[in-house]
RODO-2510 file (C-alpha; in nm, 4 decimals, decimal comma):
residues 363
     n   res          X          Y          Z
     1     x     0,0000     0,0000     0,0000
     2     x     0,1257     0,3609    -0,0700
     3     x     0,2753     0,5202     0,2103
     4     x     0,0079     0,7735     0,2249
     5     x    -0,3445     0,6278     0,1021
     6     x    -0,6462     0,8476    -0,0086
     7     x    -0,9227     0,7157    -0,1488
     8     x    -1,0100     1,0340    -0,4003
     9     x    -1,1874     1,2875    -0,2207
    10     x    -1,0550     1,5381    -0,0076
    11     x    -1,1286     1,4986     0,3918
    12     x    -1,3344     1,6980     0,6027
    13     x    -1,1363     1,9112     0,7548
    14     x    -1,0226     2,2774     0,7969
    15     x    -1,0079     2,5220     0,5289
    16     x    -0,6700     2,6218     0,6210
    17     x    -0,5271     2,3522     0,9109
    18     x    -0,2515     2,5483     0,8989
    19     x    -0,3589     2,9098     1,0460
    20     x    -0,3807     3,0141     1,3771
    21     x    -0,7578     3,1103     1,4292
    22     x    -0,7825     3,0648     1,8413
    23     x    -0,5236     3,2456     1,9384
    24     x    -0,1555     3,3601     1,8495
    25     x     0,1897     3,2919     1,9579
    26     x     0,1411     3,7082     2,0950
    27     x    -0,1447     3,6238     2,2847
    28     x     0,0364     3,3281     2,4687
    29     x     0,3100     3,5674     2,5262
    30     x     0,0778     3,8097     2,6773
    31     x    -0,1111     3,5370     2,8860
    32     x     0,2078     3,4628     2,9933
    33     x     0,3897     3,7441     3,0845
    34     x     0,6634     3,6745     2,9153
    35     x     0,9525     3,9555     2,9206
    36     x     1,1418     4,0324     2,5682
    37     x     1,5010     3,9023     2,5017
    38     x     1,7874     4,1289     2,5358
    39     x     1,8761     4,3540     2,2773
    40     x     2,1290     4,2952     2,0193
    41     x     2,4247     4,5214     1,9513
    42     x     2,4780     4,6525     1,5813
    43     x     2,7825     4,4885     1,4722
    44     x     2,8178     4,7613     1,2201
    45     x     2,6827     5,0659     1,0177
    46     x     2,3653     4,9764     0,8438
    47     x     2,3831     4,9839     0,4711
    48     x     2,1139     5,0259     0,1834
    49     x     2,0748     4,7065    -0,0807
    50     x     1,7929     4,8982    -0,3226
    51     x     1,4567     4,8806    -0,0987
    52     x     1,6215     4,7568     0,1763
    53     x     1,7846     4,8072     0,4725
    54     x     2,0990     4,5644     0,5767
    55     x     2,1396     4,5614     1,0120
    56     x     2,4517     4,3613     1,0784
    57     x     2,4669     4,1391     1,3904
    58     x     2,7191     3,8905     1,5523
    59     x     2,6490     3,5244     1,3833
    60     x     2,6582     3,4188     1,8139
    61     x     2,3911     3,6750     1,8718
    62     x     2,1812     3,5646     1,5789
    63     x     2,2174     3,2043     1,6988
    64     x     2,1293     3,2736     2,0067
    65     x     1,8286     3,4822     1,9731
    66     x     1,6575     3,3201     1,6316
    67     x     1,6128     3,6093     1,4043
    68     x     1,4032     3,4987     1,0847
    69     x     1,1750     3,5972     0,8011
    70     x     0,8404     3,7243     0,9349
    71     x     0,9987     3,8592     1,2908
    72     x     0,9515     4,2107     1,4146
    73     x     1,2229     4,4173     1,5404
    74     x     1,2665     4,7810     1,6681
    75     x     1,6248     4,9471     1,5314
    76     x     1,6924     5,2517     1,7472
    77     x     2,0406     5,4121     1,8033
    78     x     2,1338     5,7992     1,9446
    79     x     2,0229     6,0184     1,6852
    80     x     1,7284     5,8148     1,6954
    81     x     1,5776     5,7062     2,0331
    82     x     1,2541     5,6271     1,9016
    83     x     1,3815     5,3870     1,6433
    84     x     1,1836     5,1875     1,3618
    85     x     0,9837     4,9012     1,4010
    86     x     1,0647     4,6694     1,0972
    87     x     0,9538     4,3257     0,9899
    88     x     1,2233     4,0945     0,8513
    89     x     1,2097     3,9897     0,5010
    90     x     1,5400     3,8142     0,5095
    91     x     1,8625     3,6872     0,6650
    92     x     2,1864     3,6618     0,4515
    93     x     2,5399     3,6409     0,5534
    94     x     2,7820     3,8999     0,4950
    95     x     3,0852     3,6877     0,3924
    96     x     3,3241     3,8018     0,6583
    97     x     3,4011     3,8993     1,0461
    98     x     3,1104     3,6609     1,1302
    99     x     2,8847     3,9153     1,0813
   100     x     2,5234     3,8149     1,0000
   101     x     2,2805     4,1112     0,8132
   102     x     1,9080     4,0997     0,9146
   103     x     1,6994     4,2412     0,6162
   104     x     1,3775     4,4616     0,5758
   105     x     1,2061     4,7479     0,3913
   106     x     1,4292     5,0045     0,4403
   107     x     1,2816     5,2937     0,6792
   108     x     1,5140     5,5908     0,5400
   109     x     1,7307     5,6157     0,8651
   110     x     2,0251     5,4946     0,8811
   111     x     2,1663     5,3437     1,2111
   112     x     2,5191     5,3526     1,3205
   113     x     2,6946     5,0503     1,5332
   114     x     2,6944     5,0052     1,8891
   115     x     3,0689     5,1418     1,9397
   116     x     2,9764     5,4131     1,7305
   117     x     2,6061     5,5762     1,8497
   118     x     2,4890     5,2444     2,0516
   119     x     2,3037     5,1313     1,7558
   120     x     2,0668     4,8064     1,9218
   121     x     1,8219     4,5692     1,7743
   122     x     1,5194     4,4997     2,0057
   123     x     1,3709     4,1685     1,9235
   124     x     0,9508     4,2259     1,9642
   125     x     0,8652     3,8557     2,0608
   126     x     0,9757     3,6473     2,3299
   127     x     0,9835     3,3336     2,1807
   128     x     1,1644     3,2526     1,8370
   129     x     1,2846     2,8990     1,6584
   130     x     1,6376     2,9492     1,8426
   131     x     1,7496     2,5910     1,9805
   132     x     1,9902     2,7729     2,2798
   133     x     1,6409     2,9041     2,4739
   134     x     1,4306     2,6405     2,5481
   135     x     1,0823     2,6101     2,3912
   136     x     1,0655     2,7554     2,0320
   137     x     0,7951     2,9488     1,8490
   138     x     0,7239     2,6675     1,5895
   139     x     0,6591     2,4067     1,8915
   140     x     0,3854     2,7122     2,0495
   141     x     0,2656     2,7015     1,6537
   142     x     0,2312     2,3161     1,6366
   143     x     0,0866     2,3251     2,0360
   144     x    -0,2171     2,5718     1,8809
   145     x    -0,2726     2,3472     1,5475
   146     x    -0,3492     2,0051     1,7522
   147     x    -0,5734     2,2152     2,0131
   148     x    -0,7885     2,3936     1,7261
   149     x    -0,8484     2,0272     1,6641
   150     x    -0,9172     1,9045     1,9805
   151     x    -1,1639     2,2302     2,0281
   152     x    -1,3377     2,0966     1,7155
   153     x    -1,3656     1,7369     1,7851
   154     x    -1,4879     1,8117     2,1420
   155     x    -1,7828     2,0735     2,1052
   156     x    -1,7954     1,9307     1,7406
   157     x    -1,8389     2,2879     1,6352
   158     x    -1,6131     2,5288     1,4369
   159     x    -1,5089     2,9244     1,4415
   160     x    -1,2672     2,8758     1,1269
   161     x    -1,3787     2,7567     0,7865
   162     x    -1,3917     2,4187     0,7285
   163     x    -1,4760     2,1888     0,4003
   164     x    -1,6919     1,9405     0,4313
   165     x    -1,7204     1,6939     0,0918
   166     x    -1,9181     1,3864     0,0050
   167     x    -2,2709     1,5029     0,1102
   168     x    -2,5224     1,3256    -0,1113
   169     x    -2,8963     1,4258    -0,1376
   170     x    -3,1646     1,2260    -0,3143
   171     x    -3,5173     1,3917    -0,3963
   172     x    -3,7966     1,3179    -0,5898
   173     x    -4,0519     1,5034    -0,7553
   174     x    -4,3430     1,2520    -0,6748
   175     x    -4,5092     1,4621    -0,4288
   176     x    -4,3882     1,8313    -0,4951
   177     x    -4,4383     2,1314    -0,3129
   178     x    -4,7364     2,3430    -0,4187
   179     x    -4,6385     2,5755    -0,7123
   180     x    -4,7172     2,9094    -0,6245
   181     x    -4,6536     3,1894    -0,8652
   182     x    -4,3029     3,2916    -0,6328
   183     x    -4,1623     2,9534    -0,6339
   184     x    -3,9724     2,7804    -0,8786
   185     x    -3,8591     2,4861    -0,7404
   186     x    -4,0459     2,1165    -0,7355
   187     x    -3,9263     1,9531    -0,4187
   188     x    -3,6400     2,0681    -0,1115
   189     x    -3,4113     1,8536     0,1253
   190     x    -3,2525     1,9311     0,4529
   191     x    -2,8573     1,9362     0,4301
   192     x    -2,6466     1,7301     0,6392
   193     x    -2,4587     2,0424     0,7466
   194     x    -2,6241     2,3552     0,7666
   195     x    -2,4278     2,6229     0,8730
   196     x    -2,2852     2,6379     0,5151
   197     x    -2,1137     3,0025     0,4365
   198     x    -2,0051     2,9251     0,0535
   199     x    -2,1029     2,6732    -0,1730
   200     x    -1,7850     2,5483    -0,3261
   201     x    -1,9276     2,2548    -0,5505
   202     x    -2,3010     2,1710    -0,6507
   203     x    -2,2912     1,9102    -0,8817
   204     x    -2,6362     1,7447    -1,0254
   205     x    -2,6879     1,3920    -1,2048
   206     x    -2,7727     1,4447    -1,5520
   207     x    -2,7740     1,0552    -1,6354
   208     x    -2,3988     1,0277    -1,7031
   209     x    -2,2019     1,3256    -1,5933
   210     x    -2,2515     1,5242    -1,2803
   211     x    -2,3468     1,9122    -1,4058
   212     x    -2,1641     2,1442    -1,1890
   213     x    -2,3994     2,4401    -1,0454
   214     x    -2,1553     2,6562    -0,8341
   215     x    -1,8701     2,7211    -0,9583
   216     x    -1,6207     2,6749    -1,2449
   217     x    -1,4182     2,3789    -1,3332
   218     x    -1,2268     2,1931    -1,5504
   219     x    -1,1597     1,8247    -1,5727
   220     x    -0,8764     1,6777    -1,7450
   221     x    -0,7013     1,3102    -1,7208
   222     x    -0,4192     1,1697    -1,6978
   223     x    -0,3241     0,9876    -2,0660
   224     x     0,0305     0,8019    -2,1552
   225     x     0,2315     0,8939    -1,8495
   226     x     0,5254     0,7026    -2,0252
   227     x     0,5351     1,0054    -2,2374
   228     x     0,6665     1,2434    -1,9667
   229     x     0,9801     1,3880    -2,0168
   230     x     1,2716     1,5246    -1,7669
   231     x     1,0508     1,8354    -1,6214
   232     x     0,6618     1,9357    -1,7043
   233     x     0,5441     2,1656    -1,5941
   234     x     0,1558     2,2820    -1,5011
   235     x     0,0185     2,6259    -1,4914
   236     x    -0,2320     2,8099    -1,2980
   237     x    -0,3644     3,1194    -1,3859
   238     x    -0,6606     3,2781    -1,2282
   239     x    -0,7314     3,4989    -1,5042
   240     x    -0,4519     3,7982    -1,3477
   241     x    -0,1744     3,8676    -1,4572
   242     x     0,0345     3,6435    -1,2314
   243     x     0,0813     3,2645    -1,2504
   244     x     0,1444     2,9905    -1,0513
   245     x     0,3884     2,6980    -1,1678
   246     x     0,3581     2,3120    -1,0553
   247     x     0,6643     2,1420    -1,1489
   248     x     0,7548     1,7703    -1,1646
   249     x     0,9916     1,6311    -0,9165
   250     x     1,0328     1,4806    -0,5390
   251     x     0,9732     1,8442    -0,3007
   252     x     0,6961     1,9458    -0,0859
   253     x     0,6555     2,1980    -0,3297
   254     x     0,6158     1,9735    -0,6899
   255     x     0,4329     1,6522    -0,7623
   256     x     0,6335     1,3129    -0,9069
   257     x     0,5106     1,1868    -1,2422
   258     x     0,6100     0,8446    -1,1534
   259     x     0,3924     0,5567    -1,1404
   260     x     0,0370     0,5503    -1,3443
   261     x    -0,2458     0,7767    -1,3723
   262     x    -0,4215     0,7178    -1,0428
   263     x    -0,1121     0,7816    -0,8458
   264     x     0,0199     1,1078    -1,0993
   265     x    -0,3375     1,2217    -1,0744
   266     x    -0,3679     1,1986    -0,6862
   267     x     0,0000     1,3975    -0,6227
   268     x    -0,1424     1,7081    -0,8393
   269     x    -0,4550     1,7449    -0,6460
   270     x    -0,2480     1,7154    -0,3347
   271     x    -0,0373     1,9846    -0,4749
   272     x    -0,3314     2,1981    -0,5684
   273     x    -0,4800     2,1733    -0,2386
   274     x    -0,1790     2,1504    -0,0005
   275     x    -0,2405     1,8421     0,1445
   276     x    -0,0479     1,8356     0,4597
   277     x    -0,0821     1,4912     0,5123
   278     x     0,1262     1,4064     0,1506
   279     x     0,3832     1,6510     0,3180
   280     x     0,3193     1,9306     0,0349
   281     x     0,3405     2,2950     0,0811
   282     x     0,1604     2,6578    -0,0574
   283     x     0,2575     2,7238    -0,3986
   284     x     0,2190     3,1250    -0,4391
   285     x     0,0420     3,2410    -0,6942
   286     x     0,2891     3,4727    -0,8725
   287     x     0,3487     3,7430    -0,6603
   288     x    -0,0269     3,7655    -0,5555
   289     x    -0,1164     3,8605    -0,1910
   290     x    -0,4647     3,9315    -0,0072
   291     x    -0,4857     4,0930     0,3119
   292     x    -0,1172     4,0901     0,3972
   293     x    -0,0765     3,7191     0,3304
   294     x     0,0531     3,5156    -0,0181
   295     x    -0,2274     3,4264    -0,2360
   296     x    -0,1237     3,0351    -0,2886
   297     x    -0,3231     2,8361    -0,5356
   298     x    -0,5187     2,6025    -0,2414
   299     x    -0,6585     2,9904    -0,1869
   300     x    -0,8376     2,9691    -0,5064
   301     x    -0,8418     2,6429    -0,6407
   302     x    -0,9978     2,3113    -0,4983
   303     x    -0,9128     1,9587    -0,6563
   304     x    -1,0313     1,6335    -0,6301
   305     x    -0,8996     1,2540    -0,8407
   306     x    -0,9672     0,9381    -0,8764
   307     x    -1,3248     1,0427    -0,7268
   308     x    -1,6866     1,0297    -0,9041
   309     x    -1,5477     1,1739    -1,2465
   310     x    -1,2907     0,8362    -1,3005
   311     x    -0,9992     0,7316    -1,2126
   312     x    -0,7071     0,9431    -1,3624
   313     x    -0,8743     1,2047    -1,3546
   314     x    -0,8455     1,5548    -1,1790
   315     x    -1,1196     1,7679    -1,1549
   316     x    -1,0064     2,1566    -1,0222
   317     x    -1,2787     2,4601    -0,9268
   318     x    -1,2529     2,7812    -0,8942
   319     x    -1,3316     2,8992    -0,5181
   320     x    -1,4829     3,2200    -0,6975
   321     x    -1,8098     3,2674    -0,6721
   322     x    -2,0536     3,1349    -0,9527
   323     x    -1,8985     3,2080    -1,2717
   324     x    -1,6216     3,4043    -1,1935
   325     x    -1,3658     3,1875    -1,2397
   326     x    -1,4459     3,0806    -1,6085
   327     x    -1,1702     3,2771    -1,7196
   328     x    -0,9518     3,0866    -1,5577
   329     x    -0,6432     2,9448    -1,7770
   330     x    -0,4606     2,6151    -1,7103
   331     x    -0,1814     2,5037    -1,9603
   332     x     0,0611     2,2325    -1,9856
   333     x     0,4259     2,1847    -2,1077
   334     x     0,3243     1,8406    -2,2432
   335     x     0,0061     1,7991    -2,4473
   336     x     0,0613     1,4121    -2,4987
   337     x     0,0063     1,2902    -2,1544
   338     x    -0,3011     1,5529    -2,0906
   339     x    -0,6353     1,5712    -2,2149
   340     x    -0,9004     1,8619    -2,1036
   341     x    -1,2435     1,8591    -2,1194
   342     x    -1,5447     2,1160    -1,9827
   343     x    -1,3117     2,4035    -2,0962
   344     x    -1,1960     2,5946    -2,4158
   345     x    -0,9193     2,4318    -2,5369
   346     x    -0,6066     2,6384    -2,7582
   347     x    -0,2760     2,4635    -2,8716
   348     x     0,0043     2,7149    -2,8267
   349     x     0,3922     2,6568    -2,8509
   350     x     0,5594     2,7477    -2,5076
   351     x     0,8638     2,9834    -2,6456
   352     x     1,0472     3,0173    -2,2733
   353     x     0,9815     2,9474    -1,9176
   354     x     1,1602     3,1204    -1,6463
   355     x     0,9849     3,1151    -1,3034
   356     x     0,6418     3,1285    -1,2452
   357     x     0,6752     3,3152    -1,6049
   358     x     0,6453     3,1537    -1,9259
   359     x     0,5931     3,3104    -2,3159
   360     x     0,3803     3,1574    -2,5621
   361     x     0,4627     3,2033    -2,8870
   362     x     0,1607     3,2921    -3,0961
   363     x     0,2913     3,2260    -3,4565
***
């Protein structure tokens, strides 16, 4: 048996397992008390790198106090008290004297070293993903995750959006409702879950296919999977001008072309919808973001394979409402081993692909 099995359909289960909706690593901190690390000395001048602002520290201080991507810091020195409270984009080392440069959006002060105007860093949490003090933020991040569940499971109630898949309803029109001039329907059933808030997929029998009501889609299967070559590629475009890429190959962050259809089918829908359980991860889409956050493709696309449409075959909607996502354009490197159908299909000639970018060539 495959290491992990699925049997087509995505589970029941949270929207996004992976946010924090109960609380947040602050709030702990808060609860808690918790006093902020000690400040960090400027092991140098700052510097300017286009946009953004380079803050050298010790590599031992960096260690030691877990500076990463996402933290925020306050930079203050003597010509400015006050100081500027930035969020880290990036660490990179500066190739010599051990010296380690934090990077963010530059603020358009620049801050002298400690020897120089007592230029100091002021970490803004008290817990980071250092391994020299004790309990990290990622363990407090994995510690909320499994108690969201356990929340869930116990008062089997949710306050964070969760899917729920495979609901089947069977009516007849036997006995209809009385047609009154304001109606238009012939019969009505009770859902299995009721406190729906968006209708991601309504699909009807019509006798041999299911006729999707909610939202767009497009199906297409898996065909000749000997016919792969080194790298294909899949793309994603939500009808903006940004794109998002899914490669072949073995990282959280592609899907493997090995095997036959069922299996190559099943690792693109995990890919699509970030199926933590396969171990995959968000693919961005472009440089999209909403609210602060990276628009990833599981934000706007759902997949399912191997379910009610067939074996080998992948069936992806648009989380737009209705029919908003009908412009939505998927294309593949390799024609041979794909075929599409409920869509508008074009055969193009891929000129270059760099990226997340790729130009067709129209002649």
């Amino acid at each position: 048996m495959p290491r992990v099995f699925n049997p087509g359909h995505r589970p029941s289960q949270p929207l996004y397992p992976d946010e924090l909706v109960y609380t947040t690593v602050s709030k702990i901190e808060q609860f808690l008390q918790l006093p902020l690390p000690e400040r960090t000395p400027l092991a140098g001048d700052t510097s300017v790198s286009g946009s953004n602002i380079l803050m050298p520290v010790a590599g031992a201080d960096y260690r030691r106090w877990g500076y990463a991507s996402g933290d925020s810091i306050l930079i203050y020195d003597d010509n400015d008290a006050v100081g500027s409270t930035l969020t880290l984009t990036g660490v990179s080392s500066s190739g010599s004297s051990g010296v380690v440069n934090l990077i963010a959006a530059d603020p358009g002060t620049a801050y002298q070293s400690a020897s120089n105007r007592n230029g100091y860093i002021q970490p803004q949490s008290a817990l980071s993903n250092s391994k020299e003090r004790g309990i990290t933020k990622s363990h407090v991040e994995h510690l909320i995750k499994v108690k969201q569940d356990y929340i869930d499971t116990l008062t089997r109630m949710a306050w964070r959006p969760r899917i729920k898949v495979d609901e089947y309803q069977n009516f007849t029109t036997f006995k209809p409702y009385r047609r009154r001039y304001y109606t238009d329907y012939v019969g009505a059933v009770y859902l299995n879950n009721r406190a729906v808030q968006r209708v991601l997929r309504l699909a009807v029998w019509q006798g041999d296919y299911y006729r999707e009501l909610a939202a767009a889609r497009i199906k297409f299967t898996i065909i000749d999977p000997h016919r792969f070559a080194g790298t294909e590629k899949i793309f994603l475009c939500p009808n903006v001008g940004h794109v998002a890429t899914l490669e072949t190959g073995s990282t959280a962050t592609t899907w493997s072309k090995d095997f036959g259809p069922k299996t190559i089918a099943q690792e693109i829908s995990n890919l699509i919808n970030t199926d933590a359980e396969a171990g995959k991860t968000a693919i961005q889409i472009g440089t999209l973001t909403e609210s602060g956050s990276n628009l990833n493709v599981n934000n706007e696309f759902l997949a399912s394979a191997n379910s009610d449409e067939g074996d080998g075959v992948v069936l992806v909607s648009s989380m737009r409402s209705t029919d908003e996502g009908e412009d939505t354009t998927i294309a593949f490197t390799n024609s041979h081993c794909f075929a599409t159908s409920l869509g508008t299909d074009a055969q193009a000639t891929i000129s270059s692909v760099s990226g997340a970018t790729f130009v067709v060539d129209d002649a």
